[in-house]
C-alpha positions as CSV (number, residue, x, y, z in Angstrom):
1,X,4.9,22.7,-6.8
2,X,2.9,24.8,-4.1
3,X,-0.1,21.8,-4.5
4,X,2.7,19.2,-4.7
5,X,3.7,20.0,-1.1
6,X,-0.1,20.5,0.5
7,X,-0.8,17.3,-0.9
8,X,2.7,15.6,0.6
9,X,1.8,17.3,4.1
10,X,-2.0,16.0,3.5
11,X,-0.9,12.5,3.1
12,X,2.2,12.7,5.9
13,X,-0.6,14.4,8.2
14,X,-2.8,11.3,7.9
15,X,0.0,9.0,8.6
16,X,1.0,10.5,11.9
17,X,-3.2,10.2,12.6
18,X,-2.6,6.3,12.0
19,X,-0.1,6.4,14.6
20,X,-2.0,7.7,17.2
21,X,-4.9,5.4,16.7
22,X,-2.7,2.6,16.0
23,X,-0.7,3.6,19.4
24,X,-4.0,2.7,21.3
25,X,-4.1,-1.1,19.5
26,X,-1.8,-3.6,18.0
27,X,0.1,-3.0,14.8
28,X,1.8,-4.4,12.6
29,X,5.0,-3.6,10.2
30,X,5.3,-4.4,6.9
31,X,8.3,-4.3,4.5
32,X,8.3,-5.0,0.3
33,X,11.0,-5.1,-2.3
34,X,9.6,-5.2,-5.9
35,X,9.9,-3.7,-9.7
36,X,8.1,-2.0,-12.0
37,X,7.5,-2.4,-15.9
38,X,10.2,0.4,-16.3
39,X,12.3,-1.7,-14.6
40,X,12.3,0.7,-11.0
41,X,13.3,-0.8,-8.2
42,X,10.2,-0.3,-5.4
43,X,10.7,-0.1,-1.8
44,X,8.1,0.4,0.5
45,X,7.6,0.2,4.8
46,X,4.3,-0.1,6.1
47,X,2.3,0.4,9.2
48,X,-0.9,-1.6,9.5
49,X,-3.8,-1.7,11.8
50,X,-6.4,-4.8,11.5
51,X,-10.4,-3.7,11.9
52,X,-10.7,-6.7,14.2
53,X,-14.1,-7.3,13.2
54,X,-15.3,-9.8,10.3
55,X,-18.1,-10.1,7.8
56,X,-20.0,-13.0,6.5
57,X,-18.0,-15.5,8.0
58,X,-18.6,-19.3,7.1
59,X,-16.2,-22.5,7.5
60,X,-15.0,-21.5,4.4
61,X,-13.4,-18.1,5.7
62,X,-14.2,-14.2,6.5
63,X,-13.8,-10.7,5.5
64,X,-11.4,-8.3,7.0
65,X,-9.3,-5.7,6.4
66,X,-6.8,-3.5,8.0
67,X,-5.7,0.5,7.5
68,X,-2.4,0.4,5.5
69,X,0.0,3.7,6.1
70,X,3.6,3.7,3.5
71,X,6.7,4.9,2.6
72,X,7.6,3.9,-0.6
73,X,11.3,4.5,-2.5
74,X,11.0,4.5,-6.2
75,X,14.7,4.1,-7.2
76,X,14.7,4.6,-11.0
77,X,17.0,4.0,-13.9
78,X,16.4,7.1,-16.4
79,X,15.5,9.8,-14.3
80,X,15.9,10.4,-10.5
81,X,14.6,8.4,-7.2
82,X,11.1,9.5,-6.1
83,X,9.5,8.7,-2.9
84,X,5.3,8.3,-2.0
85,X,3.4,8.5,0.8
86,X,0.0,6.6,0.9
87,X,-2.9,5.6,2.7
88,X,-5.5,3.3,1.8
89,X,-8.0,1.1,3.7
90,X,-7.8,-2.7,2.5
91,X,-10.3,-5.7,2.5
92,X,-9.2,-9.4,2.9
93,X,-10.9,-12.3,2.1
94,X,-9.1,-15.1,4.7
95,X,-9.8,-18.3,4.3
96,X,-10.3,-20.7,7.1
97,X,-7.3,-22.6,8.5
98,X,-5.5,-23.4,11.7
99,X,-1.6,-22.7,11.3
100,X,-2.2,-21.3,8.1
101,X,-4.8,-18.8,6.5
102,X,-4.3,-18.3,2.8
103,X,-5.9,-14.9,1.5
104,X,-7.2,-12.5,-0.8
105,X,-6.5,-8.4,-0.6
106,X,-7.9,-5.5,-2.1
107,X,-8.0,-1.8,-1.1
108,X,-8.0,1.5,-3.1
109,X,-6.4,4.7,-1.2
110,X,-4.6,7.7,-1.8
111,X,-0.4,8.6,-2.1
112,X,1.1,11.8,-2.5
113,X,4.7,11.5,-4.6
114,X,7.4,14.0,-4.4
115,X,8.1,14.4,-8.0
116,X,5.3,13.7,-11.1
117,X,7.7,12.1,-13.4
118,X,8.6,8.5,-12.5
119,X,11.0,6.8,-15.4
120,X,9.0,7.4,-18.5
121,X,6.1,7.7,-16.8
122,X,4.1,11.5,-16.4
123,X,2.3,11.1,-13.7
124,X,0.5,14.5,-14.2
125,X,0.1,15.5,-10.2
126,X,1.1,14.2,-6.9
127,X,-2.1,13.4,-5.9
128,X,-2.8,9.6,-7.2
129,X,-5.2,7.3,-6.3
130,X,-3.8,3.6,-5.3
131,X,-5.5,0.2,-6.5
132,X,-4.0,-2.9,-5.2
133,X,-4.8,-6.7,-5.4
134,X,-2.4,-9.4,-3.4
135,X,-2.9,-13.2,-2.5
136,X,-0.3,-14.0,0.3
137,X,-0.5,-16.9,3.7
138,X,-1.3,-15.7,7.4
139,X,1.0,-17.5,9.9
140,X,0.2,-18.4,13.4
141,X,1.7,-16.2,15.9
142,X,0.5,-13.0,13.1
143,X,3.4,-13.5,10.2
144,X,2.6,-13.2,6.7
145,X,4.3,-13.4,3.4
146,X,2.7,-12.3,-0.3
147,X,2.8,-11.0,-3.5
148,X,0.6,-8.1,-4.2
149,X,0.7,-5.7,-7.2
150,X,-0.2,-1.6,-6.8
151,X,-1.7,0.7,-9.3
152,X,-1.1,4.2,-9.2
153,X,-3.2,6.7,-11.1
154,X,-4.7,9.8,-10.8
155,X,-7.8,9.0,-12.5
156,X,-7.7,11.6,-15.4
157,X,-8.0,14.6,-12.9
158,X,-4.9,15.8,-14.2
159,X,-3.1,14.6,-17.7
160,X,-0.5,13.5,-18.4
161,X,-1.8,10.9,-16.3
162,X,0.6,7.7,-17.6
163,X,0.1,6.0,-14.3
164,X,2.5,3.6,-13.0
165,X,2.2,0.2,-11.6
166,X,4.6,-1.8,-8.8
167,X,4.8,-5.9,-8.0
168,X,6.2,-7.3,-5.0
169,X,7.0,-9.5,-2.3
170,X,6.0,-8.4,1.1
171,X,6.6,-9.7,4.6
172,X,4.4,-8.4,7.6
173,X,5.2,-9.0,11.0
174,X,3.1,-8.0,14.8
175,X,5.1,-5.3,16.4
């Protein structure tokens, strides 16, 4: 419980941090409605922050990525709600376009949950590690819808370690 609570503050700590940087920039919000196998509903509101700098870019498109900071609301069936905290840096792959950019995201971060057990699911610490992959469309004027799906685990550093696993829909929109 003790480690469960350094590793909430942790996570909450480095959210505020993405504040204050962010402060100094342009953000974004982002806000997601999905489900996972065990049939939990997932809620999550983001705050992003692009790089603003790109890699190997051709006419084809570029690599970016952005910081992603989130509160996500597990609201389960079986057993009670739990909530996360995470924090994860994310690469994009957008391809070239002039109204619309389709594109590519992947990131691995960290979360801290408040409780270990999520529907049927151990999770085996608070600590987990987040995977993602989406696919979504950039609009002009900094819009963009998607689908993306999140992996939590906490890579065998504690067991049980039944992991858990979230699709959605997202919508990000400039601040």
């Amino acid at each position: 419980m003790f480690l469960m609570k350094k590793l909430f503050c942790l996570v909450a700590t480095a959210a505020l941090t993405l504040g204050q940087a962010i402060s100094a920039q342009a953000a974004d919000v982002s806000l997601s409605v999905g489900q996972t196998g065990d049939s939990t509903m997932v809620y999550r509101l983001g705050l992003q922050s692009n790089w603003d700098v790109s890699w190997w870019q051709t006419s084809v498109g570029r690599v970016t990525g952005y910081w992603d900071g989130a509160y996500t609301f597990w609201d389960g069936d079986e057993t009670a709600s739990n909530h996360s905290l995470s924090f994860a840096p994310v690469f994009v792959y957008e391809f070239a376009g002039e109204s619309v950019k389709p594109y590519i995201e992947a990131g691995i971060g960290v979360a801290a949950f408040s409780s270990t057990e999520l529907e049927s699911n151990q999770l085996g610490s608070s600590f987990q590690f987040e995977d993602r992959i989406g696919v979504g469309l950039r609009f002009a004027g900094g819009h963009e819808v998607g689908i993306r799906a999140i992996h939590y685990s906490n890579a065998g550093l504690q067991s049980p370690n039944d992991g858990v696993e979230s699709y959605a829909l997202h919508y990000r929109m400039p601040l």
